[in-house]
N, C-alpha and C positions, 0 to 999 in steps of 0.2 A: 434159609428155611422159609419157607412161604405159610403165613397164617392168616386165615380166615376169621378178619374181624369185626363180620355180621355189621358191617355200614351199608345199607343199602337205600333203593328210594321205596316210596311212601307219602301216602298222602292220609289226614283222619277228615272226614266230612260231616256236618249238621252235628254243629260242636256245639253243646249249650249255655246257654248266657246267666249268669250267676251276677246276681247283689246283695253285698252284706252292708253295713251302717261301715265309714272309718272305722279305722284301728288304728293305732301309734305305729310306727315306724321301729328297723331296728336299730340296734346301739351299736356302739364298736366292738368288733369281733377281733381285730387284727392283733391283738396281743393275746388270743386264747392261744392255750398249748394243747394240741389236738394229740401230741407223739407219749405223752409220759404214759396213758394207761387204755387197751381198749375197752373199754366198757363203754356198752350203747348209752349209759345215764349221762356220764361226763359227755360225750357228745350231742345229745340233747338236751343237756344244759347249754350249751352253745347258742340254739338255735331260736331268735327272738319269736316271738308269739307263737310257741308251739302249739298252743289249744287252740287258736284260730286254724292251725293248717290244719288241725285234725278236725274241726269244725267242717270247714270247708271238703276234704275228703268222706266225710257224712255227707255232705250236701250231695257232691259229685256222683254217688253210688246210693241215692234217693232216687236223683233224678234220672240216673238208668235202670231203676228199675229192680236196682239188686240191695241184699241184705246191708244194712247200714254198720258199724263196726258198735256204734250204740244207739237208741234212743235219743236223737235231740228233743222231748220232752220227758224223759229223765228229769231229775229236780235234784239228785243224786249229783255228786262228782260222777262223772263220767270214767271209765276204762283208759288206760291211756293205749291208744293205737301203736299199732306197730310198725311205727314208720321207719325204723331199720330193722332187717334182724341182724341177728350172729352172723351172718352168710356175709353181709354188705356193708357193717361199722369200720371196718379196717379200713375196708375200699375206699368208700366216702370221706373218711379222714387224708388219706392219702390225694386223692382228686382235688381235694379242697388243699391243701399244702400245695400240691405240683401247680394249680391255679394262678394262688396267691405269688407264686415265685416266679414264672412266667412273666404275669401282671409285672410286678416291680422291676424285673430284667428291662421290662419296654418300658419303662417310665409312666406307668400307669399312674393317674395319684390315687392317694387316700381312702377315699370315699368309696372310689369303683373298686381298690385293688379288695375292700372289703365286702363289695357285692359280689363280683366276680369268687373269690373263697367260699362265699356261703352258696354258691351257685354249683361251683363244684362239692360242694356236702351234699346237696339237693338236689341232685341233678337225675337223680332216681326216684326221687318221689310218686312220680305216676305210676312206677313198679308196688307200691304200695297197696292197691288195690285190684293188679292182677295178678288169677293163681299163682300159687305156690308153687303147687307140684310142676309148673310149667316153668318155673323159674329156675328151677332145681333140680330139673331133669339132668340123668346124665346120656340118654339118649337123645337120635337127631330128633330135633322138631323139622316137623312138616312146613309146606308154607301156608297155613291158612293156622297152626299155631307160630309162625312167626309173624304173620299182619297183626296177632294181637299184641302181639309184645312192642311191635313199633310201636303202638299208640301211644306208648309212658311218655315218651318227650310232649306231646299234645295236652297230655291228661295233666303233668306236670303244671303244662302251662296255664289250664283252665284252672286247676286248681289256684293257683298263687297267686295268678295277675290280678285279683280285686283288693288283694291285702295292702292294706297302704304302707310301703315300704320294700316291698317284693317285686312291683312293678316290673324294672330291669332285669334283676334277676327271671321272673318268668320266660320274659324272652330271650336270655342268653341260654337258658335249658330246654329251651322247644328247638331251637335253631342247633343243638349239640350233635345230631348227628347228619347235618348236612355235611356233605363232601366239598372238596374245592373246586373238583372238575363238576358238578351242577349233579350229580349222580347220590346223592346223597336224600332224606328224609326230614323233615315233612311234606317243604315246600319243592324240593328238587333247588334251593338256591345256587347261584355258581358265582366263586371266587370273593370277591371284597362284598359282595351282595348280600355275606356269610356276616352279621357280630364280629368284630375283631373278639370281644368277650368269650363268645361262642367257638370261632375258633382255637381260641386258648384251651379251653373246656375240652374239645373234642381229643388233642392231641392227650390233653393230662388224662383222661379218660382210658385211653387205647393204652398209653403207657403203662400204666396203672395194672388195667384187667391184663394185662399180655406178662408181668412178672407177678402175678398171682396165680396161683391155684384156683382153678373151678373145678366145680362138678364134672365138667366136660372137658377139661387140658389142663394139664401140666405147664407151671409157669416157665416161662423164656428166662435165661439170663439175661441181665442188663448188654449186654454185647449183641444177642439175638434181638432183642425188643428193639433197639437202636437201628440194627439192621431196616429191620421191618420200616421202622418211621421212616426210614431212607427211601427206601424201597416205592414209599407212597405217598412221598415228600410229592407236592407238585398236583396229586390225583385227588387222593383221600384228605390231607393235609396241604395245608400253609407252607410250602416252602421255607419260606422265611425264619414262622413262627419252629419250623422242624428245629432251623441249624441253631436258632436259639438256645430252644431246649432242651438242646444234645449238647451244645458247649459252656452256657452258661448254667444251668438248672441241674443237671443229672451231675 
């Protein structure tokens, strides 16, 4: 079965430049349990300095110009934004497992194998600020609604990379949907040129969305979804990272 898993190239241009004071850094993640219940709370419990990323996604959609999710001179506790919905809690738990396990198959250590997990949680973030109804279409989008939707890896990254402690992580989730054959988004990167991080990311990614349900298809079994990796082992994907995580991970 051949599916179309919207990896394509793309570039985002006059990307703006954000400064906030430090921040703390995160803490260890690696012994959270993301599987026992989905609810968006227990997973944003997970997620270190959550009011700075939603700080900074105000900032982001200031400085283009568009409605802010609240007032940063509010004096009020703030709204808490909706940096998942219903639609994408499952997903992002699952990205963020498939990640983590990856990682440790290659003898990642510690440290990364905990960036890399909160990377795959995160790794949608810049979806957070664009439309809805275009997220959730179950019609085809166009391509000038699919250039917007590339930008999330970008936006992702503008958003994060000043949080001290997100640093790496931003640039394994901008670099997520570059391909192996150089055909891939933002930068067009090709082969090792790619994050190994990022790599990891992309395949947990596809796996993921391809045995789920969307708006728009019906999920593959794990037999089909495997095919598929196969399929685009080499092009879309890491080779390598494919036969891993078909033999040691799944």
């Amino acid at each position: 079965m051949h599916m179309n898993l919207l990896y394509y190239t793309g570039s985002l241009r006059n990307k703006t430049e954000f400064n906030i004071p430090d921040q703390r850094g995160f803490g260890n993640i690696s012994d959270q349990d993301f599987s026992d219940e989905d609810s968006k709370d227990s997973l944003l419990e997970a997620i270190p300095n959550q009011a700075i990323i939603e700080y900074r996604l105000n900032l982001f959609l200031i400085e283009k110009n568009k409605r802010p999710f609240y007032s940063l001179k509010e004096q009020t506790k703030p709204q808490r934004i909706e940096l998942f919905d219903a639609f994408i809690v499952h997903h992002s738990k699952k990205v963020g497992e498939y990640c983590y396990n990856l990682g440790r198959v290659l003898g990642v250590d510690p440290k990364k194998l905990e960036e890399i997990k909160l990377a795959g949680i995160l790794h949608d973030i810049g979806k957070s600020v664009l439309p809805r109804e275009l997220l959730h279409t179950k019609n085809r989008i166009n391509s000038s609604q699919w250039e917007i939707i590339k930008t999330h890896s970008d936006i992702g990254y503008e958003v994060l990379r000043h949080i001290k402690g997100y640093e790496n992580i931003a640039i394994y989730i901008r670099y997520h949907h570059e391909r192996y054959d150089g055909q891939g988004y933002p930068m067009g990167l090709i082969g090792n040129m790619i994050p190994l991080e990022s790599r990891i990311l992309s395949i947990a990614d596809a796996y993921e969305a391809m045995t789920s349900n969307r708006p728009y298809s019906k999920a593959l079994s794990k037999e089909e979804a495997i095919e598929e990796l196969i399929r685009n082992s080499g092009t879309q994907f890491d080779d390598n990272l494919v036969e891993k995580f078909i033999k040691e991970v799944l």
